[in-house]
TILODO-869520 format. One line per field, with one value per residue (C-alpha): residue number from 1; z, x negated, y; residue in three letters. Coordinates in steps of 0.25 Angstrom, whole numbers. Each point is the difference from the previous one (the first is absolute). Layout:
<mivos>
n (NUM / ...) .
Z (Z / ...) .
X (X / ...) .
Y (Y / ...) .
res (ALA / ...) .
</mivos>
This chain:
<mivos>
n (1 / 2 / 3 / 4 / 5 / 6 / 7 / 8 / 9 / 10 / 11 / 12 / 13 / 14 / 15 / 16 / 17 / 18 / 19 / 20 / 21 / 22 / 23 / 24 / 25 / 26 / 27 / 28 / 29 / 30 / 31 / 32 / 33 / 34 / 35 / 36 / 37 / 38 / 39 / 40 / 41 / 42 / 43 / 44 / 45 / 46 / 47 / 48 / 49 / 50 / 51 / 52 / 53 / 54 / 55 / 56 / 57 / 58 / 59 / 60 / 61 / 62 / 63 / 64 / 65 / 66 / 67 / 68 / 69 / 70 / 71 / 72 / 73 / 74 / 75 / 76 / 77 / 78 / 79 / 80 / 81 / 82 / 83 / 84 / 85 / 86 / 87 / 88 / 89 / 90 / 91 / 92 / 93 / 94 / 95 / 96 / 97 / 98 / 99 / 100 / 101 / 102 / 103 / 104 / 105 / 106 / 107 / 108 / 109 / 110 / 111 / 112 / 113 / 114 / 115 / 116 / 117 / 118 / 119 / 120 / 121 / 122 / 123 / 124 / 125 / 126 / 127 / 128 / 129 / 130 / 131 / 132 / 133 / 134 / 135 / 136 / 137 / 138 / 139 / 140 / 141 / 142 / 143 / 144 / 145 / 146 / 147 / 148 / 149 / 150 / 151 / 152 / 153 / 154 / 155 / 156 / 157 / 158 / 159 / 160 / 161 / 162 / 163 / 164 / 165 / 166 / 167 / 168 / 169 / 170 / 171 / 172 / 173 / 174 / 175 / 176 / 177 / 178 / 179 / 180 / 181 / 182 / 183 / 184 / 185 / 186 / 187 / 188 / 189 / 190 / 191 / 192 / 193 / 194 / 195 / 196 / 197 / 198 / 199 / 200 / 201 / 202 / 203 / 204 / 205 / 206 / 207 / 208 / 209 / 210 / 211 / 212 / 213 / 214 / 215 / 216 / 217 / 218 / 219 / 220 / 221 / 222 / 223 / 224 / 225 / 226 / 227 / 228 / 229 / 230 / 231 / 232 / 233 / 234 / 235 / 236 / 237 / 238 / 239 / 240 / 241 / 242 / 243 / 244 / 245 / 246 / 247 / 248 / 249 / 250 / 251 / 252 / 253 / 254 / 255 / 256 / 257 / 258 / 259 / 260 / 261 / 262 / 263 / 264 / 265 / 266 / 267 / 268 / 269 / 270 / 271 / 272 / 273 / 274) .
Z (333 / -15 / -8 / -14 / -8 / -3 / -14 / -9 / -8 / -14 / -8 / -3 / -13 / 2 / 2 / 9 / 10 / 0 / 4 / 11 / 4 / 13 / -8 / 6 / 14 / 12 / 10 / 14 / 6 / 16 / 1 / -14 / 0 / 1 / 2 / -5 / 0 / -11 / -8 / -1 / -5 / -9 / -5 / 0 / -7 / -10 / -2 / -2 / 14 / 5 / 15 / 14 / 10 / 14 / 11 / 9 / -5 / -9 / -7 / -5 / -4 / -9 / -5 / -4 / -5 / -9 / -5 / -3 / -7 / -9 / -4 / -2 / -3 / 7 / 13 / 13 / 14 / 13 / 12 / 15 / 9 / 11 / -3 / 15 / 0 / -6 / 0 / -8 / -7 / -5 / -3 / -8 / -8 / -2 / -14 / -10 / -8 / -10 / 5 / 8 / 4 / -5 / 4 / 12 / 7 / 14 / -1 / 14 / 8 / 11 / 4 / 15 / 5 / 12 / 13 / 3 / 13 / -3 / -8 / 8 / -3 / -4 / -13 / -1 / -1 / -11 / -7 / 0 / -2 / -12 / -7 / 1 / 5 / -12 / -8 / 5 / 1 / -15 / -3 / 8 / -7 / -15 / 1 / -3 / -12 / -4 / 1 / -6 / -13 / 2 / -3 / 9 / 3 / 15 / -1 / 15 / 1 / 8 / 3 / 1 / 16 / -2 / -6 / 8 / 15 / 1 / 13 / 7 / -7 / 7 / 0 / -16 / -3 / 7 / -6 / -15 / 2 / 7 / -14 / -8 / 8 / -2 / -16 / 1 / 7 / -7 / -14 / 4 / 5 / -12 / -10 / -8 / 0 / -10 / 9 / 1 / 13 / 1 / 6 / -7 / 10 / -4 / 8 / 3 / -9 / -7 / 7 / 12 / 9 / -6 / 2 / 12 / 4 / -5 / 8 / 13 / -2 / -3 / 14 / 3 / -5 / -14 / -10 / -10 / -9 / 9 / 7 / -13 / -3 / 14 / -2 / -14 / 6 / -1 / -15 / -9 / -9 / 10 / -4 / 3 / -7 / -10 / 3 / -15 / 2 / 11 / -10 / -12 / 10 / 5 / -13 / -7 / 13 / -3 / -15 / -9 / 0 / 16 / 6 / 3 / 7 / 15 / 15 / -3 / 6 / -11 / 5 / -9 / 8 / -10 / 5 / 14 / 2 / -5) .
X (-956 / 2 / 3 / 8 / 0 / 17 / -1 / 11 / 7 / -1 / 10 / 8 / 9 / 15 / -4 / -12 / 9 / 12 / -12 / -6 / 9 / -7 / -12 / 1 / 2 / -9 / 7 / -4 / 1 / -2 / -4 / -5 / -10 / 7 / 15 / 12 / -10 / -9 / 13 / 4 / -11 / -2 / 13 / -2 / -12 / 4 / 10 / -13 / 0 / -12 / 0 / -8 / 1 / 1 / -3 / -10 / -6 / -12 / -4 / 14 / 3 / -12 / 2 / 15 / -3 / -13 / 11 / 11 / -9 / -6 / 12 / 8 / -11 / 6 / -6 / 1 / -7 / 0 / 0 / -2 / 12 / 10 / 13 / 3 / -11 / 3 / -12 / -7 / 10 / -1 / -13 / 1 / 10 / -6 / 1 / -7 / 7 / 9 / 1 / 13 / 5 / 13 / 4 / -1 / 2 / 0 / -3 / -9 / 9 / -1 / 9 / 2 / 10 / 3 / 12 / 3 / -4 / -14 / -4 / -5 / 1 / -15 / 6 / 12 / -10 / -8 / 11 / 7 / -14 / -4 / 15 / 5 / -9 / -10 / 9 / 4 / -16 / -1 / 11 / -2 / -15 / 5 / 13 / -7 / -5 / 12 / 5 / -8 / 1 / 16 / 1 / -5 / 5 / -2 / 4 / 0 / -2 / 11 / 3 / 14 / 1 / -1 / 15 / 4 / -2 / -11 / 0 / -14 / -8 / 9 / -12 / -3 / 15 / 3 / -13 / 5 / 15 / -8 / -7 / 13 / 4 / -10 / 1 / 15 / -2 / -12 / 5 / 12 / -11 / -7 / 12 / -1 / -16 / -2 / -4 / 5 / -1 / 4 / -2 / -2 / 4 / -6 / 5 / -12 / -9 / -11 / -12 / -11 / 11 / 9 / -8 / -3 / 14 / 2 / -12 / 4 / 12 / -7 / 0 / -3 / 15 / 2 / -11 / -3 / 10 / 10 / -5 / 1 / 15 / 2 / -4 / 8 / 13 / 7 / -5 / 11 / -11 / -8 / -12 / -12 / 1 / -12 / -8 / 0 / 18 / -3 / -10 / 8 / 11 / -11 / -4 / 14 / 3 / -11 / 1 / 8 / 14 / 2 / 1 / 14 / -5 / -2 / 3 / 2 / -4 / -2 / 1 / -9 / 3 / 9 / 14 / -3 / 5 / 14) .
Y (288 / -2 / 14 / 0 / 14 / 0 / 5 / 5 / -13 / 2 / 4 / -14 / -4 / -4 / -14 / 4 / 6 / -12 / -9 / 8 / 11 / 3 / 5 / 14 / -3 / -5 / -10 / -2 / -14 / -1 / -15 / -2 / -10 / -14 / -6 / 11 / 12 / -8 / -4 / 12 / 9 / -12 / 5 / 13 / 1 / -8 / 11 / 10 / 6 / 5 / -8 / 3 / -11 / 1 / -10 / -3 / -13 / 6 / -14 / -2 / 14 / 1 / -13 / 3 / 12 / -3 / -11 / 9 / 11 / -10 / -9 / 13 / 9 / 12 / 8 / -6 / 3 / -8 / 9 / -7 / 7 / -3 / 4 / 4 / 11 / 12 / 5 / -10 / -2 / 14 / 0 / -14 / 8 / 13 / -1 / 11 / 12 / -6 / -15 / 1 / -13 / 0 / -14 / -7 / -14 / -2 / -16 / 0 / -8 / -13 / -9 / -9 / -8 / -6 / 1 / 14 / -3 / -3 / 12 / 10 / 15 / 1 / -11 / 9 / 13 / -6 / -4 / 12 / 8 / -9 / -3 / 14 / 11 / -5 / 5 / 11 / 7 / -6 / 8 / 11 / 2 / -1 / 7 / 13 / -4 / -6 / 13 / 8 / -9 / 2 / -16 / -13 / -16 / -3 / -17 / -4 / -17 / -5 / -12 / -8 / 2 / 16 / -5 / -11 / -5 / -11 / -7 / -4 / 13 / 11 / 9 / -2 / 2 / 12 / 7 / -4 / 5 / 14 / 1 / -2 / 12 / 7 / -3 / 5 / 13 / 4 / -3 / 9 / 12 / 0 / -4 / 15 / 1 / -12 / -10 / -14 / -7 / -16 / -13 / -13 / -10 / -15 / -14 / -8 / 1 / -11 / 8 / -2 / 6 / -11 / -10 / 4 / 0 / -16 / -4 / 5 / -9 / -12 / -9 / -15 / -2 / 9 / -1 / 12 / -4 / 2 / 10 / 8 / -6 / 6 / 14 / 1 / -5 / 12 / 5 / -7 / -3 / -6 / 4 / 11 / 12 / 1 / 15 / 2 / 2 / 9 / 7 / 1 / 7 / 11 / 1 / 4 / 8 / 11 / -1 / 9 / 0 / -3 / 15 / -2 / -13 / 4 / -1 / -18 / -11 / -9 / -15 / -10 / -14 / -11 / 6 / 0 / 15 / 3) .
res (UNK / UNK / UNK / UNK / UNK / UNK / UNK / UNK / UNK / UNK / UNK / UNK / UNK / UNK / UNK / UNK / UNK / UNK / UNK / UNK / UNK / UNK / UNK / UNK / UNK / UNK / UNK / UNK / UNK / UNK / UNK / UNK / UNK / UNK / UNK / UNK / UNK / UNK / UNK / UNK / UNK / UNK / UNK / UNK / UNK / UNK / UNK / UNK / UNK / UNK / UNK / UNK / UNK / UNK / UNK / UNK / UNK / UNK / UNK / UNK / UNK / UNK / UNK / UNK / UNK / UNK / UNK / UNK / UNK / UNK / UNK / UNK / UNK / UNK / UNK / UNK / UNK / UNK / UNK / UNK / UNK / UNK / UNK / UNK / UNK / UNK / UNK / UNK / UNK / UNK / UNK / UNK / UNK / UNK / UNK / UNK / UNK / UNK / UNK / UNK / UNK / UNK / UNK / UNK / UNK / UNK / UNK / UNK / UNK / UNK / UNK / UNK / UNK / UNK / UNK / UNK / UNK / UNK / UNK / UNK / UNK / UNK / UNK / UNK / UNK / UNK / UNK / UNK / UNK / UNK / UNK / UNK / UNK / UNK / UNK / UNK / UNK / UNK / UNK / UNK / UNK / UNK / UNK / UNK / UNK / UNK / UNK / UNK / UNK / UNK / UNK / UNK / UNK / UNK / UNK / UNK / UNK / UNK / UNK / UNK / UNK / UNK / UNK / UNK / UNK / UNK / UNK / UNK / UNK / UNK / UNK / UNK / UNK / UNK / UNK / UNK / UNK / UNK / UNK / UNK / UNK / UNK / UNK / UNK / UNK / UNK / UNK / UNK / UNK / UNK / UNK / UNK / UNK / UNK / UNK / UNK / UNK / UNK / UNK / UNK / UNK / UNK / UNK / UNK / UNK / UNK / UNK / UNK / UNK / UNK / UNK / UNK / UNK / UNK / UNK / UNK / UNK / UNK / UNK / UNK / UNK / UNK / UNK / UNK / UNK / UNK / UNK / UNK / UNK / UNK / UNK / UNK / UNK / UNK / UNK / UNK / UNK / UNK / UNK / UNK / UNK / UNK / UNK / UNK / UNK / UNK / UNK / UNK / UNK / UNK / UNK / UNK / UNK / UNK / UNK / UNK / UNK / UNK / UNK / UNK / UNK / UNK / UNK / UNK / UNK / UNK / UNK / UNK / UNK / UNK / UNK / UNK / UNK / UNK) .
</mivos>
């Protein structure tokens, strides 16, 4: 496990602070170390945030991480953990006296498709334990500190089927609208305490998950290409949606200015969602 000692920033000039406005704060990323989760701490600390990483993958987290810390030149630690145990997951985030994690993003997620007669409840359980329970014990571990601190950003990823129905991934849907709904009722708990809670909800987007996606409609009778014009049928853009948008969106969402921002689900999918 790597360590980082989370220093105080420096004190920053006008200009200093335009360019990295999230000098003074430390964000958690569940699923940091490739696809969305990687973009996303990519953005935030080119913002000046102070980053852990969570995931399960060691080789990727440390490598992201050593990346991110060297272009940005801020702190960053890569901490193995499951989001469904709560128990690890608190001891990955026992953080020290003064380093409260004051934002956090719950990227973790998977995806599956397939008729709804063919997933069986064990798919549905995983789904459901990944996609919205990971979440929550995230949630539930660092809204303490939050708090304490009187101030804190929770951005749950989303996804444009937690807004709309998606036939042939019932399980997947379902999961995404229940972390909507989770998004709505706790921003509304926690509206007077400081605390933001919203969702960034991306179409599909131009990662492994994506790619994944388009090749498992490729077929002796559709070639990638269309496999890809296929899946982006119903964006009116019809394209992928680059990470870096849905990046720029977290980003803005737990910057200043936002803290009247919460309880949305914020769709980033070409005009897809009206």
């Amino acid at each position: 496990m790597m360590t980082f000692g989370f220093h105080d920033a420096p004190a920053m000039n006008t200009s200093e602070a335009n360019s990295r406005p999230l000098a003074d704060r430390h964000a958690v990323v569940t699923g940091g170390g490739h696809g969305l989760g990687a973009a996303i701490a990519d953005e935030l600390a080119r913002q000046g945030a102070r980053l852990t990483l969570l995931g399960r993958n060691a080789d990727r987290l440390n490598e992201t991480a050593a990346c991110l810390a060297e272009t940005h030149g801020v702190d960053v630690d890569a901490r193995i953990a499951d989001v469904t145990d709560e128990a690890a997951l608190g001891r990955a985030l026992d953080f020290e006296a003064g380093a409260e994690p004051l934002i956090l993003v719950n990227n973790a997620g998977i995806a599956a498709g397939g008729p709804f007669e063919a997933e069986g409840l064990e798919s549905w359980r995983r789904m459901l334990e990944i996609n919205l329970l990971g979440a929550v014990t995230a949630s539930r571990v660092l809204l303490p500190a939050m708090r304490r601190a009187g101030w804190g950003r929770i951005v749950n990823l989303g996804s444009t089927a937690g807004l709309i129905g998606y036939g042939h991934a019932v399980a997947y849907t379902a999961s995404k609208h229940a972390l909507v709904g989770m998004t709505r009722a706790l921003a509304l708990e926690l509206a007077r305490t400081g605390i933001t809670v919203n969702a960034v909800c991306p179409g599909y987007a131009d990662t492994e998950m994506g790619q994944a996606a388009v090749s498992n409609l490729v077929s002796d009778k559709r070639d990638e290409a269309e496999a890809l014009r296929l899946l982006v049928r119903r964006n009116p853009q019809a394209r992928l949606i680059e990470p870096a948008e849905v990046a720029a969106t977290v980003g803005w969402l737990v910057g200043p200015g936002t803290q009247s921002v919460t309880g949305q689900a914020i769709a980033i999918a070409g005009g897809e969602v009206t």
